[in-house]
C-alpha positions in Angstrom: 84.7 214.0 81.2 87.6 215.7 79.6 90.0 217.9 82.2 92.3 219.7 80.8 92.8 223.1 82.6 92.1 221.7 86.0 94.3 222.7 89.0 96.1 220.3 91.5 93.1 219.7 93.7 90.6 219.2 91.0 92.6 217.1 89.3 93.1 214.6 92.0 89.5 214.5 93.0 88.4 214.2 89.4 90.9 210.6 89.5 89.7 209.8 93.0 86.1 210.8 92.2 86.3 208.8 88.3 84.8 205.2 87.4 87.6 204.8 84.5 91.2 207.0 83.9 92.3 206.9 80.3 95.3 209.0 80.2 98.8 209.9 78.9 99.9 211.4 82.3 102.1 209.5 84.7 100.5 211.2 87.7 97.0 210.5 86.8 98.4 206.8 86.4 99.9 207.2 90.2 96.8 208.6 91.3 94.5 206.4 89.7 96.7 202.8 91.6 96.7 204.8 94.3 93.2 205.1 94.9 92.1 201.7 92.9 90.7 203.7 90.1 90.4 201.6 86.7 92.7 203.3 84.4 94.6 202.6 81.2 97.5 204.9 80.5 98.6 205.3 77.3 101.7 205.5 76.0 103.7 208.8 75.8 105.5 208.7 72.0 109.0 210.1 74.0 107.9 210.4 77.6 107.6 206.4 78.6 109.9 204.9 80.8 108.6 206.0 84.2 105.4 204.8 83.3 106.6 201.0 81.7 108.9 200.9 84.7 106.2 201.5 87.3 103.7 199.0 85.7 105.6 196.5 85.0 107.2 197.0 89.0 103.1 196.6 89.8 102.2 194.1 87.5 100.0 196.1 85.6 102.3 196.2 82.4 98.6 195.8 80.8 97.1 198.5 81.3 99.5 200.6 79.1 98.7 201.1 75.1 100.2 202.6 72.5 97.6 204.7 71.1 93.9 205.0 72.1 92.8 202.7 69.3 94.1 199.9 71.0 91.2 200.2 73.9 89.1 198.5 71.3 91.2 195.5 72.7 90.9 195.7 76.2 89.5 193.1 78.2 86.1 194.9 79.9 87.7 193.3 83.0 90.7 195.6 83.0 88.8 198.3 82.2 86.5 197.7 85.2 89.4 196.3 87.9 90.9 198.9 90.2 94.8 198.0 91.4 93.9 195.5 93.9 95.6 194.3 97.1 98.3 192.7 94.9 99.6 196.4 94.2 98.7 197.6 97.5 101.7 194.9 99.2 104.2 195.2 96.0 104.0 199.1 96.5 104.4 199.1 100.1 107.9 196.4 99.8 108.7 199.0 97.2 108.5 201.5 99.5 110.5 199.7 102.2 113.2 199.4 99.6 113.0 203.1 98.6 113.6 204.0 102.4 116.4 201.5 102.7 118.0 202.9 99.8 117.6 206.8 101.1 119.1 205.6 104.6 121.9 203.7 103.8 122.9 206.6 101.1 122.3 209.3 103.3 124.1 207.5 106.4 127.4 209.0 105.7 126.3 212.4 104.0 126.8 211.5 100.5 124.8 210.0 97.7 126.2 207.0 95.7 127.8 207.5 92.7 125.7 205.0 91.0 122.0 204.2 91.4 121.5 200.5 90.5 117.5 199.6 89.9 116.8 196.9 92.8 113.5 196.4 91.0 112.6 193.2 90.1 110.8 192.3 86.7 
């Protein structure tokens, strides 16, 4: 099913509600880990880095194409897999190092002066 004029709610429950994502969206890629929805996201021609960053941070660097003819290449596995538990803790340590980050920057009122990525690869 195709969505394109669907508001905030519909749009989450069509991703929550979906048996496979393929998108150029980074939300409907957030969305779709979030709720272990089998997605592929494919690559945005200027708009890229936020997704690359998050699915390499995941480990799900392969679920990202360049164009939809490369889902002719796509392992049916992939395409039926959802996130998995391996996400699910690497997402939650991110999270712990997000938090870390926000409290030891906002401890004395000011934000640092330069944001170093503490993201491993």
């Amino acid at each position: 099913k195709l969505a394109i004029d669907s508001g905030p709610a519909e749009f989450v429950g069509l991703i929550q509600n979906a048996s496979l994502v393929v998108s150029n969206s980074f939300h409907a890629t957030v969305f779709s880990i979030l709720f272990s929805v089998p997605f592929v996201t494919i690559g945005h021609s200027s708009r890229n880095t936020r997704m690359e960053g998050l699915l390499t941070t995941l480990g799900l660097r392969d679920r990202l194409i360049s164009n939809p003819e490369e889902l002719n290449r796509l392992d049916e596995a992939i395409l039926r897999s959802g996130s998995g538990a391996t996400t699910a803790a690497t997402i939650e340590e991110e999270v712990r190092k997000s938090r870390k980050f926000l409290a030891s920057s906002l401890g004395n009122g000011a934000l640092p002066t330069k944001i170093e990525n503490t993201c491993e690869s």
